[in-house]
C-alpha positions in Angstrom: -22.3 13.4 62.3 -19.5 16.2 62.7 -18.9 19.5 61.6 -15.9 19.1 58.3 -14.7 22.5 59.9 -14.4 22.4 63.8 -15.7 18.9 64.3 -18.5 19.9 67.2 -20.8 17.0 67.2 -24.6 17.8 64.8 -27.2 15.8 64.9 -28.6 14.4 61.5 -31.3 17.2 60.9 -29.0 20.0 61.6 -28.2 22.2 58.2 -25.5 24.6 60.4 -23.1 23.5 62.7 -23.9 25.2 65.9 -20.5 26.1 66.8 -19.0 27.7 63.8 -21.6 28.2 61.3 -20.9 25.9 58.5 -23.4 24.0 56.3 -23.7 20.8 57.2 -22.8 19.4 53.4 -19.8 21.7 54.1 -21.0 24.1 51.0 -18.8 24.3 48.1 -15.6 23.0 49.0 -17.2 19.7 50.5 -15.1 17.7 48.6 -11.8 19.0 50.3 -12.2 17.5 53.6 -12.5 14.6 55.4 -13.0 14.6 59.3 -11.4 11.4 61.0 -13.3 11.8 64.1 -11.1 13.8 66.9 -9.5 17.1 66.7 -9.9 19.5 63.4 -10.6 17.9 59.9 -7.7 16.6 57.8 -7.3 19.5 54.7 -6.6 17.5 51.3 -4.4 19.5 48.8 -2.5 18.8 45.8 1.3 19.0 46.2 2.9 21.5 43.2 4.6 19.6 40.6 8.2 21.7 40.7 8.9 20.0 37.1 5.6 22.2 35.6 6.7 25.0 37.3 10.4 25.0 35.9 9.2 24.0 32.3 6.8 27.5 32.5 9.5 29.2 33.9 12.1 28.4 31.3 9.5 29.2 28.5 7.9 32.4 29.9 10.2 34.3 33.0 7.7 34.1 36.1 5.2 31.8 35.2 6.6 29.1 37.1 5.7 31.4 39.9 2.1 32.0 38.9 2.0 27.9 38.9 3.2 27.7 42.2 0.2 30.9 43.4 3.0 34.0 43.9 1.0 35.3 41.6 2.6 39.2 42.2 5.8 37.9 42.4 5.8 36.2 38.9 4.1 39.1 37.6 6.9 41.1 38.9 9.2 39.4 37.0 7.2 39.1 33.6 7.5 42.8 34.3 10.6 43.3 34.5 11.8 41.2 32.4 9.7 42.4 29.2 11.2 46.3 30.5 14.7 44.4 30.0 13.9 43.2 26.5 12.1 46.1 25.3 15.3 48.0 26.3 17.5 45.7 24.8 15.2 46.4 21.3 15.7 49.7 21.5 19.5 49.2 21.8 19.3 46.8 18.7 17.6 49.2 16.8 19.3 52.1 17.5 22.8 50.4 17.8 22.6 50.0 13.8 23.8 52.9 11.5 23.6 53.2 7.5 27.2 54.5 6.5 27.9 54.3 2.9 25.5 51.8 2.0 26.7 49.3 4.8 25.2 48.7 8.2 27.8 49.2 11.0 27.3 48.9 14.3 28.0 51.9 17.2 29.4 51.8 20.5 25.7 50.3 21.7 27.0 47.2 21.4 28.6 46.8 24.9 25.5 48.4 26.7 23.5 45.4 24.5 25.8 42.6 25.7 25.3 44.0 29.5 21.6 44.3 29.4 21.3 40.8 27.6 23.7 39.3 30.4 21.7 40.8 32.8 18.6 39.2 31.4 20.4 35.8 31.9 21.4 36.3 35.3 17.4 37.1 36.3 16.3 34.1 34.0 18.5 31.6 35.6 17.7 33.3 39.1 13.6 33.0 38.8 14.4 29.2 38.0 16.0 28.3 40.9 13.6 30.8 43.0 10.5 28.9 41.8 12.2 25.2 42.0 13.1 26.9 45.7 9.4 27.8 46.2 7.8 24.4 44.9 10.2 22.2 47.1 9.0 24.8 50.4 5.7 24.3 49.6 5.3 20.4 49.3 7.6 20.5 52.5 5.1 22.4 54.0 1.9 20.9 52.7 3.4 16.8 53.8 3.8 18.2 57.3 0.6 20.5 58.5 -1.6 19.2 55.6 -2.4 23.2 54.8 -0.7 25.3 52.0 2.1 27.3 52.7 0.2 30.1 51.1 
């Protein structure tokens, strides 16, 4: 028997391997690895699916990045993005003004038109970031067998 971790030879009745320390059922994450006999174990992870991650990212900004594990960075962009809209709200709201009985709208109108093109640019931008991200990571998982983060 070897050790899933190191691969140092144990001996049936051992419940520790005597080099590194791990159970000998390989604790909670047995199921992960397989040792093939020589040199470290062989690390079995699921590739990211970049389709899920730009379907969430088109629905919610940054939670195609959450999918992929940049957990911050997609929470960075829900962030900023929900500043952006609440911003353009106020804008909305404010760009609005009762004159004579009819609604006509002020000079906010071009700052509303910026901020909403700006929220465009970032939208398209965190697409291609996480379809960027999903393709490095699979890259990366094919050829060490180890996550990329």
């Amino acid at each position: 028997m070897y050790c899933i971790k190191c691969g140092a030879h144990m001996s049936e009745r051992d419940s520790f391997c005597n080099s590194c320390g791990t159970p000998a059922g390989g604790g909670s994450n047995s199921n992960q690895y397989q040792y093939q006999g020589q040199g470290r174990p062989t690390y079995y992870h699921k590739e990211k699916d970049i389709g899920i991650a730009l379907i969430l990212g088109f629905l919610i900004n940054g939670l195609g990045h959450i999918y992929l594990g940049k957990v911050a960075k997609g929470l960075g962009i829900m962030v900023i993005c929900f500043s952006i809209g609440m911003i353009n709200a106020t804008i909305i709201f404010n760009s609005f003004s009762l004159t004579n009985g009819y609604y006509e709208f002020s000079n906010l109108i071009v700052p509303m038109l910026i901020m909403s093109f700006v929220s465009f640019i970032i939208w398209i931008w965190q697409l291609y970031d996480a379809y960027s991200l999903g393709k490095e990571y699979n890259e990366h998982l094919r050829r060490t067998g180890q996550p990329l983060w």
